[in-house]
Steps between C-alpha positions, in 0.01 A plus 500: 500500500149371604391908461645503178256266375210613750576845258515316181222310521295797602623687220399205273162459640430880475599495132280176480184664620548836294530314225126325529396823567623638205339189361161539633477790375568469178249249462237710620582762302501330243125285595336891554653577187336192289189675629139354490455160453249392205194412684527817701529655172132284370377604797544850470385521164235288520370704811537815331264395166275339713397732784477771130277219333290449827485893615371565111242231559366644823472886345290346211278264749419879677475662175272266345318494853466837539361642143311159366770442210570124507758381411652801316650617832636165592690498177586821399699510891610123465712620200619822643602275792643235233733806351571656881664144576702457191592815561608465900721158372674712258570742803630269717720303185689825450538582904663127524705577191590855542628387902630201331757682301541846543732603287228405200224639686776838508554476121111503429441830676760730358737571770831322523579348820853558439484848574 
């Protein structure tokens, strides 16, 4: 008799523990699938237009260093660095979306992922 509930209690801890499994997993499924939090996100983006902004800046310091034309160079790059960082944020928007949800990013190009 003292077996029988040696076994049963066994049992009943074994079902215990594959439920939390099952559990923890869900939940971080679920937390990978949430994805980036929001200051990541700020981060990212604000990284991306900046480094543009600053790279533009630097090519138009050498330009205007280089062949005398003050401040022309400085602003002609500072906007083509301006437009390369809107640009790179609206790059990495539609990466987060299209990973986001598939099945939209899918419906955008054409094909049918049903197929």
């Amino acid at each position: 008799m003292n077996s029988d509930k040696n076994d049963d209690l066994g049992a009943r801890i074994a079902r215990a523990k594959s439920a939390q499994e099952d559990l923890e997993k869900k939940q971080r499924q679920h937390e990978s699938a949430s994805g980036v939090s929001a200051g990541a996100l700020a981060l990212r983006y604000g990284a991306e237009f900046g480094a543009s902004v600053f790279v533009g800046i630097m090519i138009g310091l050498g330009i205007d260093h280089f062949f005398g034309t003050k401040p022309w160079g400085l602003l002609i790059m500072m906007c083509f660095g301006f437009a390369a960082g809107i640009l790179g944020v609206i790059r990495a928007y539609k990466e987060l979306t299209d990973a986001a949800n598939p099945v939209m990013s899918a419906d955008k190009t054409g094909s049918n992922p049903e197929e």
